[in-house]
C-alpha positions in Angstrom: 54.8 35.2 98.4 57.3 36.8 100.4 55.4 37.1 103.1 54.3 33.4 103.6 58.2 32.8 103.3 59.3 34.8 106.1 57.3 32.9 108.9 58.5 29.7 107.3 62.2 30.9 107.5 61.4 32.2 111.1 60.2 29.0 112.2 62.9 27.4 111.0 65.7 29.5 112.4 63.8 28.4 115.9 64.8 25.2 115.3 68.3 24.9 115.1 70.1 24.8 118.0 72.6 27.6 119.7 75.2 25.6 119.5 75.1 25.8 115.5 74.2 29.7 116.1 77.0 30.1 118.0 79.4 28.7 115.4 78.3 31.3 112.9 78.5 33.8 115.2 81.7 33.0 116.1 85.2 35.4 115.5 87.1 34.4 112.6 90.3 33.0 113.0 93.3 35.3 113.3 95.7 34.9 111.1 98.4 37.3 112.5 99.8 35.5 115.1 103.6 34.5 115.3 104.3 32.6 118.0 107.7 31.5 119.6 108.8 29.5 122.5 110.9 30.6 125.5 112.5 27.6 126.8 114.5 28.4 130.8 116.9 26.1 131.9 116.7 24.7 135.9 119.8 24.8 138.3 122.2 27.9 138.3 125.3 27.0 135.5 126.7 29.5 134.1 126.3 28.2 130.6 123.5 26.4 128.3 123.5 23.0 129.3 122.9 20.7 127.3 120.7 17.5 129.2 118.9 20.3 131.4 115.3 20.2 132.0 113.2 23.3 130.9 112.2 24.5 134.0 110.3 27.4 132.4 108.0 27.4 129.3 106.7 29.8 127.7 104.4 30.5 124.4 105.2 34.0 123.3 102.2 35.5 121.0 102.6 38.6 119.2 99.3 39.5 117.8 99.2 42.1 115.0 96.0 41.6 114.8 94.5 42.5 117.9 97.4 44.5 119.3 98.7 42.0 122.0 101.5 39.9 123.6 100.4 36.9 124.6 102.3 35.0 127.2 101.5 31.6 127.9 103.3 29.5 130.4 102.8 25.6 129.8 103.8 23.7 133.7 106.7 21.9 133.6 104.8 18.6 135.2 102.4 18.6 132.5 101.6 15.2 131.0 102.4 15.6 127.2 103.2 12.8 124.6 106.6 13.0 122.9 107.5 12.4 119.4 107.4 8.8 119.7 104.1 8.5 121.5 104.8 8.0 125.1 103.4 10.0 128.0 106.2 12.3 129.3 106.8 15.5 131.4 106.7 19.1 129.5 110.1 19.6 131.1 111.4 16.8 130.0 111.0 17.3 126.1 113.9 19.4 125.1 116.2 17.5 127.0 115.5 13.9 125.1 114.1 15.4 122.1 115.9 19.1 121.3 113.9 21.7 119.8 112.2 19.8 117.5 110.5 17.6 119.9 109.5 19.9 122.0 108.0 22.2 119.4 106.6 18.9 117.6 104.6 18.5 120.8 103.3 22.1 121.7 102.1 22.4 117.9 100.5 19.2 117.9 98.5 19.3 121.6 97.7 23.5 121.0 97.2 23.5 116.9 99.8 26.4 116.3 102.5 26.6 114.3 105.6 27.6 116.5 108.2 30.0 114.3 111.2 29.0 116.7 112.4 28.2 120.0 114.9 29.8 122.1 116.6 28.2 125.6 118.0 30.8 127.8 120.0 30.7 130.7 118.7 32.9 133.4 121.4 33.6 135.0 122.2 35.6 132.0 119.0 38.0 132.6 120.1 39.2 135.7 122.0 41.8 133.9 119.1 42.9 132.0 116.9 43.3 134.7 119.2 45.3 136.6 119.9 47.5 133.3 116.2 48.0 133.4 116.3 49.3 136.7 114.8 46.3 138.3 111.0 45.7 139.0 108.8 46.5 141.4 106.5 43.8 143.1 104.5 43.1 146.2 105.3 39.8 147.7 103.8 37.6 150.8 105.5 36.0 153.4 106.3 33.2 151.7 107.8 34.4 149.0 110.1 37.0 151.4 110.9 33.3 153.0 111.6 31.6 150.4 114.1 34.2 148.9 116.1 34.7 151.9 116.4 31.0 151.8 117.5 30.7 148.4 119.8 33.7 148.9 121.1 32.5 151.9 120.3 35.9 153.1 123.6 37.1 151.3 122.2 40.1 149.4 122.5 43.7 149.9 119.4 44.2 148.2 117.3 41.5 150.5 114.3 42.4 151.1 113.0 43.6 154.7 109.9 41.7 154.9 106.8 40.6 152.9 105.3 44.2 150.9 106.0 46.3 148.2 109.5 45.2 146.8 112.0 46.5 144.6 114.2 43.9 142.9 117.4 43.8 141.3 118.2 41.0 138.5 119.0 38.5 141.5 116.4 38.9 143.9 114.3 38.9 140.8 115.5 35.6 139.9 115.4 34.1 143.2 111.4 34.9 142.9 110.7 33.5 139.9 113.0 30.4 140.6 111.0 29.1 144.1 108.3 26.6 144.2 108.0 26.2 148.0 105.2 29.3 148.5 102.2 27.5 149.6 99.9 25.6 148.2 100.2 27.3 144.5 103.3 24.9 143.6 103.9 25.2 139.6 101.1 27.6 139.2 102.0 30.4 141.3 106.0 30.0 140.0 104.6 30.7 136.6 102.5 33.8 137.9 105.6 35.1 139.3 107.5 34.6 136.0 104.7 36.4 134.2 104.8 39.6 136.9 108.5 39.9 136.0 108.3 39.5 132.3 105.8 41.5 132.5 106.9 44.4 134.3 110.2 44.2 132.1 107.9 44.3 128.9 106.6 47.3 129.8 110.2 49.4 130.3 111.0 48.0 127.2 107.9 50.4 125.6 110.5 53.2 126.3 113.7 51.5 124.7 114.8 52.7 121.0 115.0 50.0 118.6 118.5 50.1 118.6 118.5 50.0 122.5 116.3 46.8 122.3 118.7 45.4 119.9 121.1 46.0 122.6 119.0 44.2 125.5 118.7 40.8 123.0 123.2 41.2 122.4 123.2 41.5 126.4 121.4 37.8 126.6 122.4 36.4 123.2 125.4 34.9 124.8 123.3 33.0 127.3 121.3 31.2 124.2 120.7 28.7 122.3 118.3 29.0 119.6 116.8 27.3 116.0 115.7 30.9 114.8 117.7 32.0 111.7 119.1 35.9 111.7 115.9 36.5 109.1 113.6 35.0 112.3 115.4 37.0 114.7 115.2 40.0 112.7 111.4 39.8 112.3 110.7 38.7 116.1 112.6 42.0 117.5 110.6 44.2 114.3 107.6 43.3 115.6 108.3 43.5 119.3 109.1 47.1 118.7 106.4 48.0 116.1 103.9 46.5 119.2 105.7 48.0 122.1 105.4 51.0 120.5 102.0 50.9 119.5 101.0 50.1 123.1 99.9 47.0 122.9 98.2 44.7 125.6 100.1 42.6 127.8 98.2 39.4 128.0 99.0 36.4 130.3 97.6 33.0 130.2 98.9 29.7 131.3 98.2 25.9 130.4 96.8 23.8 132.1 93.6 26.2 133.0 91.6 25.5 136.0 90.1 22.3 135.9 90.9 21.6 132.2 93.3 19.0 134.4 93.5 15.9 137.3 96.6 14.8 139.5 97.9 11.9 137.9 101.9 9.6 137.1 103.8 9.6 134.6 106.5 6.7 135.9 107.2 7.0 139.6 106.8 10.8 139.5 103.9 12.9 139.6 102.6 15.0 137.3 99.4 16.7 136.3 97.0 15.3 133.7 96.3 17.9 131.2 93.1 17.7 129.3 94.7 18.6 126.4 91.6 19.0 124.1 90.0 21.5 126.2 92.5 23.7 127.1 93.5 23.4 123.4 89.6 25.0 122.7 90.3 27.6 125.9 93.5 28.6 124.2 92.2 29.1 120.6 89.5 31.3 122.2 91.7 33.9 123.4 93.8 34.5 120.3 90.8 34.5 118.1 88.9 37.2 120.5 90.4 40.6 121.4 
């Protein structure tokens, strides 16, 4: 009897198609993901400003399950809907709709659940960066360009020409800050914010816990966040418990190639994000190691 049942089950397992194999087959979803957003303010005040637009956005992912942080920058020109269903810029969220809008949005569009948001002010990291001992990182022509003429070449530290570069906390921010390398726009801004965060996550694998306490005091001032002390405590444990188990440093940005089109949003342009599929793109990453 067995026998006769095992072509028939063969035969039938023929018949249904990958897709539905590939489903089975497919990695469970991980459940040990907290994520938080890292909201930067544009222009160079001293303080948190209030109706600034986010020029930087960022998805951190600490993943206790697979041993990684996952950085994910969202571009500020994305096309998103706000809270009250209208077509907007990413950038534009927090200033018209706080931190609840813009965490409403993100959760909605991606299908996460964001713990908390926090908007610095990065002219407040400078410090920390230098603290650090700075960061190390090849640049092109461009970008040697394009921080001279940011810095209006008033630096001690400038840089000689394109290569290998170390950078204090200003030059630093000067190279994330520019947009005007190329054809890369948005995209390659976000690459450079990664390199740095990057580059400062992994000096931070040699920090006590009380001396990466004293890193997050060094910033605090320059914050504003909707994380309770219980949320802050929790984000810096398991920072540390990660840094110190070496985890992976993973970067990743929204929109992905070609999940997206040129588009408007008003009189401005902006880049239609194909929301659904980047959405899939995204889930596949933190549910694979």
């Amino acid at each position: 009897m067995i026998r006769r049942i095992i072509p028939v089950l063969l035969v039938l397992l023929s018949l249904v198609p990958a897709w539905a194999l590939g489903e089975t087959a497919a990695a469970e979803e991980n459940t040990q993901l907290t994520h938080y957003l890292l909201l930067g303010q544009d222009g160079y005040a001293e303080e948190i400003v209030e109706d600034a637009r986010t020029d930087t956005i960022v998805i951190v992912t600490l993943d206790e399950k697979y041993n990684r942080v996952i950085m994910t920058s969202v571009l500020r020109d994305s096309k998103i809907r706000n809270p009250n269903g209208n077509d907007t810029k990413a950038n534009l969220l927090y200033r018209y709709h706080g931190f609840d809008g813009i965490i409403g949005s993100l959760e909605r569009e991606l299908d996460i659940e964001i713990t908390g948001a926090v908007l610095i002010n990065f002219e407040h990291v400078k410090p920390v960066i230098d603290a650090l001992g700075g960061v190390d990182i090849e640049i092109d022509e461009a970008e040697y360009l394009a921080i001279r003429s940011i810095l209006m070449g008033q630096d001690p530290n400038m840089p000689k020409g394109p290569g290998m570069t170390h950078m204090t906390g200003r030059i630093a921010l000067a190279y994330m800050r520019t947009r005007a390398t190329g054809s890369g726009g948005d995209f390659s801004r976000t690459e450079r914010q990664r390199k740095v965060v990057g580059q400062l996550f992994g000096k931070c694998r040699d920090l006590s816990l009380l001396e990466l306490v004293g890193v997050y005091n060094q910033v605090s001032s320059g914050m504003k966040m909707n994380l309770s002390a219980m949320d802050i405590l929790g984000a810096i444990s398991k920072g540390y418990a990660l840094m110190n188990g070496d985890a992976d440093f993973v970067e990743f940005s929204i929109p992905q190639k070609g999940m997206y089109s040129y588009g408007t949003v008003g009189d401005s342009s902006a880049l239609d994000v194909r929301w659904k599929s980047n959405r899939v793109k995204f889930h596949e990453l933190l549910n694979n190691p």
